[in-house]
N, C-alpha and C positions, 0 to 999 in steps of 0.2 A: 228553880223547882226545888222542892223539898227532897230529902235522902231518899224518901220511900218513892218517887218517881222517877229518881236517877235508877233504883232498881230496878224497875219497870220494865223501864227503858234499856237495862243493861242485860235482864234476862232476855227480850224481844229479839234484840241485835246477836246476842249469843248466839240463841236458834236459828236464825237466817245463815249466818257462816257456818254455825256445822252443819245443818242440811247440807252447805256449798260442799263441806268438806267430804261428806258420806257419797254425795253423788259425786265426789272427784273422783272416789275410788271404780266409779264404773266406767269412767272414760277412756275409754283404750280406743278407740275410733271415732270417726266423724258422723258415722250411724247413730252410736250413742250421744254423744253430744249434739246433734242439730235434731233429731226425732226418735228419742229415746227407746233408739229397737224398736219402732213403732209400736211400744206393748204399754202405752201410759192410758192408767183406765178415765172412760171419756165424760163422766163428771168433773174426774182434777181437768182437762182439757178445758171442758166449758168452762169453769170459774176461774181457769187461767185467762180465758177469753176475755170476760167482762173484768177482771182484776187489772188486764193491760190497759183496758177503756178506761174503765173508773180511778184516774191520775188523782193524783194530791190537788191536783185542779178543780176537780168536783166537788171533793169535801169540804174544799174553800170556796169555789168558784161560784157553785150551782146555790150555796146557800146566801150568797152574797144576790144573785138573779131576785129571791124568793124575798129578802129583804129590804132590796130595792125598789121592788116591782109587786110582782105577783108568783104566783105557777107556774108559767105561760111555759116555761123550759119544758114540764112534762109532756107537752102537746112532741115533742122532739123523740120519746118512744114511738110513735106511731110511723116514723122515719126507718128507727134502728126494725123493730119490730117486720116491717115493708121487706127493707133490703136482707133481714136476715131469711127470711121466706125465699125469696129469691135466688138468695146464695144457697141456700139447701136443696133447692130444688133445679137447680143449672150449673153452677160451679164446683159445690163439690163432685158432684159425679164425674167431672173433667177431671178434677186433681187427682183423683185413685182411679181414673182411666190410664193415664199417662205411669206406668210402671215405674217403681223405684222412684218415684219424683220429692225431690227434698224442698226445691223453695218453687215458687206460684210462677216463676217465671220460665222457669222448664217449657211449660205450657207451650210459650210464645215462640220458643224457638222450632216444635216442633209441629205447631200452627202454622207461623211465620218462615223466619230463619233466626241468622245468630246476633244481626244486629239489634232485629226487635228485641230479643230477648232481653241484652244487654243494657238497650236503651231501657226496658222496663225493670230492671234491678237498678241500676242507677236513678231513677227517679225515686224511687222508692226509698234507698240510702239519702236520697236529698233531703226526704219527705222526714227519715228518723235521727238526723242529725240536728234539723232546725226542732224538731217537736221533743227530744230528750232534754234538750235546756229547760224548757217551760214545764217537766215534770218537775226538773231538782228545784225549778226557782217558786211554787207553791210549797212542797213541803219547806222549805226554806223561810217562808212568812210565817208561819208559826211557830217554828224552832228559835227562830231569830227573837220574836217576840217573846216565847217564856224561857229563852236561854240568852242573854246579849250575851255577845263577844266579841273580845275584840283583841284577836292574834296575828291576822296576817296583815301585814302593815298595807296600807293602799285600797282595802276591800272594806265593806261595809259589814255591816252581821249576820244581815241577808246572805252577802257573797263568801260569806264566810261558811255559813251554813251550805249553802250550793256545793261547794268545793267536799267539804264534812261527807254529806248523803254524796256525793259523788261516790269517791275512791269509796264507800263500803260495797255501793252498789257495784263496781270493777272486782270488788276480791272474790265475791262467793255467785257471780256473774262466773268468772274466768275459769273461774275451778268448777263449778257442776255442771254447766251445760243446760240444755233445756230439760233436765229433769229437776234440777237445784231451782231453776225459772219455777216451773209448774207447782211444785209441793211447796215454795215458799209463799209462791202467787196463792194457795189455797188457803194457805196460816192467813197470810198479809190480808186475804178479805173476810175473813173471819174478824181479825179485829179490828176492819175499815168499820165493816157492822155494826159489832158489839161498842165502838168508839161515839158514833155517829146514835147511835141509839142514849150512849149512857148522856153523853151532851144534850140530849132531846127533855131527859130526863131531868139534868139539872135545871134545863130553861124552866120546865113547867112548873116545877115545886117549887122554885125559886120565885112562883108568880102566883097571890089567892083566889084561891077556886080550879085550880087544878087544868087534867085536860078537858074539860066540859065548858069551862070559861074563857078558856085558850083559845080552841075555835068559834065558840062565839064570836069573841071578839075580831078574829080574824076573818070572820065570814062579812059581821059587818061593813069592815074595813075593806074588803075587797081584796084579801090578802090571800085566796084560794081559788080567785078565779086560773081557770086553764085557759079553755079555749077562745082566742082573739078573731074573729072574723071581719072587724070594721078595715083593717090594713092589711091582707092577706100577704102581701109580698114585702111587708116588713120582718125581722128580724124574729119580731115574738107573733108572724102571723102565723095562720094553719097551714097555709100552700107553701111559704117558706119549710116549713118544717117536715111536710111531706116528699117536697121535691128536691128544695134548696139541699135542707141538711139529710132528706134520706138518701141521694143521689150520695153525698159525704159517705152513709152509711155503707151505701152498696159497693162504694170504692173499698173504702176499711175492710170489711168485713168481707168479700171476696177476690182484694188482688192483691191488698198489704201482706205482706210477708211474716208479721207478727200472727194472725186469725189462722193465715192457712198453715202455719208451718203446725200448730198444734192439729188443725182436721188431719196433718199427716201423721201424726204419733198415736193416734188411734191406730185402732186393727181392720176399719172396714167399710166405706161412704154412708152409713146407718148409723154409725155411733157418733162420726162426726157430725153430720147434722142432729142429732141427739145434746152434741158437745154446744153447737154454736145456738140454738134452740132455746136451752136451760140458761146458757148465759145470759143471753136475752132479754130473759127473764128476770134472773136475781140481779142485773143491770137497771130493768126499770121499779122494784123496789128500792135498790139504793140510792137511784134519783129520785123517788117518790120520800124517803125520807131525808133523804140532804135538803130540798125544798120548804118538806114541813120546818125542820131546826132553824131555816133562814125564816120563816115565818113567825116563829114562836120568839127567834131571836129580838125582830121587829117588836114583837108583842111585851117582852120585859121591856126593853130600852123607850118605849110608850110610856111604861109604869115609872123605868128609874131614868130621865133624861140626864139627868146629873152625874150616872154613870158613865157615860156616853162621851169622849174625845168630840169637837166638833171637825176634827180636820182626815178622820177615819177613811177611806176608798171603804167600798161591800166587800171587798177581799177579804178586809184587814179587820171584820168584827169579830169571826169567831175565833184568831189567834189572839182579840183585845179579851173576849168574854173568857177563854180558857186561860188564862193569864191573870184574870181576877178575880173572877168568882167559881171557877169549880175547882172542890178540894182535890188533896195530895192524893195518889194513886191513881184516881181520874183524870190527873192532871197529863201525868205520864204515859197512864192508857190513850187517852185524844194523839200527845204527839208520837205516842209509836202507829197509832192506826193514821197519819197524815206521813208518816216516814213509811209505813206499808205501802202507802197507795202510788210516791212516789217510785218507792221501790220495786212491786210491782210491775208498774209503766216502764222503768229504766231498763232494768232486768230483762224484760223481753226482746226490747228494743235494740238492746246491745248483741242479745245471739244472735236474734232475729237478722239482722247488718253483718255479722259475722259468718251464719248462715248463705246469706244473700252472696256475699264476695268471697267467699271459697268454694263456692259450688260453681255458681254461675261465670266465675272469671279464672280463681287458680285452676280448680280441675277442668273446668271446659277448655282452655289453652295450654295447661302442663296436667294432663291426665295420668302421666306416669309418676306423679309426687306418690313419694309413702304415704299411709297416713298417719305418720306421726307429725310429719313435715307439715300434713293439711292442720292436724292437730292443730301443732303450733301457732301457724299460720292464724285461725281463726282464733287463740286466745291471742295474738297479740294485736287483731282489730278490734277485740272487746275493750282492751287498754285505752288502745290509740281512739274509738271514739267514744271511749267514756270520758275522755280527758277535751276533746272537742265538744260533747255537752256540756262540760262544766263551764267551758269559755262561753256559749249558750246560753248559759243560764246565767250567767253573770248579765250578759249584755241583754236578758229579758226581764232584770231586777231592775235595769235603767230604763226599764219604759213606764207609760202609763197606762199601759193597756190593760182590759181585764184580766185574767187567769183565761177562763174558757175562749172568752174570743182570739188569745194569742193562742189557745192551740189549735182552735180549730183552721185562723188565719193558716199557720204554719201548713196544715196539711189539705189544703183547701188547693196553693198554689199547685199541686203535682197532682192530686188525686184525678181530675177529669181526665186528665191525658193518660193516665196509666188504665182508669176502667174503661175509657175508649181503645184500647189495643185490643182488651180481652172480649167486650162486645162487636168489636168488628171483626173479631177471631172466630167467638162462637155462634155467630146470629147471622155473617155472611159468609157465603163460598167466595166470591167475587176477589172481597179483597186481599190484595199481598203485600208481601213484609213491607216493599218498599213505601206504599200507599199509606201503610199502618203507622208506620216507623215516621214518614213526614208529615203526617196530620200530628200523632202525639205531638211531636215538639212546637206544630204551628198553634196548637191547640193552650199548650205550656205557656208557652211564649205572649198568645193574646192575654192569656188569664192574667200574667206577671204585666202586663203594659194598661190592662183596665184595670188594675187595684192600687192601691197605695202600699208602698212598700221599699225598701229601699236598697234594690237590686242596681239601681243605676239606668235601666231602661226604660225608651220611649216612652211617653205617657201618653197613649191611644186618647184617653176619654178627654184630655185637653184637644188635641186635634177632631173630637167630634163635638169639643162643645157640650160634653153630659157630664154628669158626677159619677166618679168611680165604682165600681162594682160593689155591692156589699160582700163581704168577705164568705158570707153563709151562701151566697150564690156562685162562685166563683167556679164549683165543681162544676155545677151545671153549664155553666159559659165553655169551660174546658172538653166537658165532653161532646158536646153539638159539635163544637167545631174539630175535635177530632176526628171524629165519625164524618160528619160533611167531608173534610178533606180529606181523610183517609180514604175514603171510597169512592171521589170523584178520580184521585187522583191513580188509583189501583183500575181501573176503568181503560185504561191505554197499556196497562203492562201485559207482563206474562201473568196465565191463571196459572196458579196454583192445583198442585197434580193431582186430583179425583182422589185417589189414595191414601192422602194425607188427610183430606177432607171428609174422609167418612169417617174418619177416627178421633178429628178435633173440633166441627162443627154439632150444630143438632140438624137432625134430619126436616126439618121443617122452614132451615133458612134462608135468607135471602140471596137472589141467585146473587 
């Protein structure tokens, strides 16, 4: 990179640690640090929202789909869009029904009891340990690319980079808490934006006749098509992307622990569905422009084939195209807004897990801790698994997997089992903990035995003789069969006491 990009880059990184540092000074308890006095205004909320979604994965990921293929990813708003209507109009009102509630799994125990609980903070922890690796190892494909290096003996440049965004994202994670999250997460998509726009930019002027020639040509080509209807229950079809990946959605965005821990640092169930609403939103314009870039991308390397590596992945064009054809300053701006996106994604992930395991484990079993001691407590699980993503993310630079597909793989495996706890919570009387509590994990369990993966378990779909689950469908497998067995199997137990029920179901559910 040129001098004037290392500054770029060096003013970017400045501001994210001292924001860490400004919001250190307000940490005196674990209120402030996990839901910042719930007084954080719910536009930063919402853009923290979709800033956690919109990983380094997307800026790389989603333009690599558009390059490849076509659009077809957009048709995947209509999923997020689905399930965030939803969530605002059933979940949140649960989460600031439940008094003083810090993480989403409170919920369950007070639905439930204390195993469900437990059992749903630990799937969750599962879900953001496997999925923090795959944010450092995309911005790590572009850094690597217009930065080689080569320092830590035995790791590659990629892995080297991984380790790099790791430990920044640990410093000013550790120190501010989810207020340092949120105000950075606002900057960070700011210049995921302004990043993902200026590169749009170099494509087009880079190519004669401008944007008018650009989609031309791409219209011909077939490079704007959306909507797939001939394969409906394939990957790039519609009902994949309604059900498959909105079911994904409804998991995210109403039981993860990242979405809901910000609807709780709002002041009041109005602002937060306000918060996850607008995200939403400026979520599906930034995939609507990460697609076009992979489009336009397609449309120069048409014109210049000679520029063009022939041994490239889709991943790997726009950290090849910002590595040799957009000038100095742009060059820097691109990798701080793919170090934002990562950053972003990490940053949440790691409070969000530190959130998760001192609410739901130290203080529900040692509720006499200070809170200095919780304090402590939870910066030093931001450490301990920021230091476990980076091992993550190493070992996701050695695959060949896409970007989006390894993250959504990642969070595919746990997600049906966790939004089946909360839907057989809020939508039946019937079932109880124990019911709930053994369908999740039968539910888990099939998900991880119909997919390819490399857990070490059974592989179901050879014993039936079919092909493995596609990854985009896996939540939906999870959830039927938690719900089917959660409530056949709640069926012979003890009900759950009227009392509890009028306060954690809706009134209109199943008996």
């Amino acid at each position: 990179m040129h001098i004037a990009d290392w500054i770029v880059l060096s003013i970017y990184i400045g501001a994210i640690v001292a924001i860490g540092v400004w919001a250190n000074r307000r940490q005196t308890d674990t209120e402030a640090y996990f839901v910042g006095n719930r007084n954080v205004r719910w536009w930063a909320a919402g853009i923290s929202i979709i800033a956690t979604s919109f990983s380094a994965a997307s800026i790389l990921g989603v333009p690599g789909y558009a390059y490849s293929d076509d659009m077809w990813y957009l048709q995947y708003q209509l999923g997020d869009f689905l399930a965030a209507g939803l969530v605002a109009a059933l979940f949140i009102p649960f989460f600031h029904r439940v008094r003083g509630l810090t993480t989403a799994y409170e919920y369950l125990e007070v639905r439930f009891d204390l195993k469900t609980r437990l059992l749903g903070s630990s799937l969750f922890a599962l879900t953001v340990l496997l999925r923090a690796g795959t944010l450092l190892f995309g911005a790590a494909l572009l850094f690597s690319a217009v930065v080689p290096t080569d320092v830590i003996p035995g790791l590659s440049g990629v892995e080297e980079a991984v380790v790099f965004f790791g430990i920044i994202a640990i410093i000013y994670t550790v120190m501010g808490g989810i207020s340092a999250v949120i105000w950075t997460d606002v900057i960070q998509f700011a210049i995921m934006s302004i990043g993902i726009i200026g590169a749009m930019a170099v494509v087009v002027f880079s190519t004669p006749g401008g944007w008018q020639t650009a989609f031309f040509e791409a219209d011909v080509l077939g490079k704007v098509d959306i909507v797939h209807l001939d394969e409906p229950f394939a990957p790039t079809g519609l009902l994949t992307s309604i059900f498959g990946y909105g079911l994904l959605a409804l998991s995210l965005f109403g039981t993860n622990q990242q979405p809901v821990q910000r609807y709780m640092t709002v002041k009041n169930p109005r602002e937060a569905q306000g918060a996850l609403l607008m995200g939403v939103g400026a979520g599906a314009i930034g995939v609507t422009l990460s697609l076009l870039l992979g489009v336009f991308l397609f449309i120069f390397y048409q014109r210049f084939p000679e520029l063009m590596p022939a041994d490239l992945t889709p991943d790997q064009i726009m950290p090849h195209f910002v590595n040799t054809q957009v000038p100095p300053v742009l060059t820097g701006a691109l990798v701080a807004a793919v170090f934002a996106a990562a950053m972003s994604s990490l940053d949440s992930a790691l409070n969000s897990l530190a959130a998760a395991l001192t609410v739901d484990f130290l203080t529900r079993f040692r509720p006499q801790t200070e809170e200095a001691s919780r304090l402590l407590f939870a910066k030093a699980v931001v450490i301990t698994a920021g230091f476990v993503g980076i091992g993550v993310g190493i070992y996701s630079s050695r695959t060949e997997e896409p970007l989006i597909d390894l993250i959504l793989t990642f969070m595919g495996y746990f997600a049906g089992g966790l939004l089946g706890l909360f839907i057989l919570g809020m939508l039946t009387r019937r079932a109880n903990g124990t019911g709930a509590f053994a369908g999740a994990i039968v539910g888990t369990l099939v998900v991880l035995m119909m997919t390819e993966n490399d857990f070490g378990l059974p592989r179901m779909y050879e014993w039936l003789d079919i092909e493995p689950v596609p990854f985009i469908w896996s939540t939906a497998i999870g959830l039927v069969v938690t719900l089917f067995v959660g409530y056949v199997l709640s069926l012979p137990g003890q009900r759950v006491p009227s009392e509890r029920l009028d306060e954690t179901t809706l009134g209109w559910t199943v008996a």
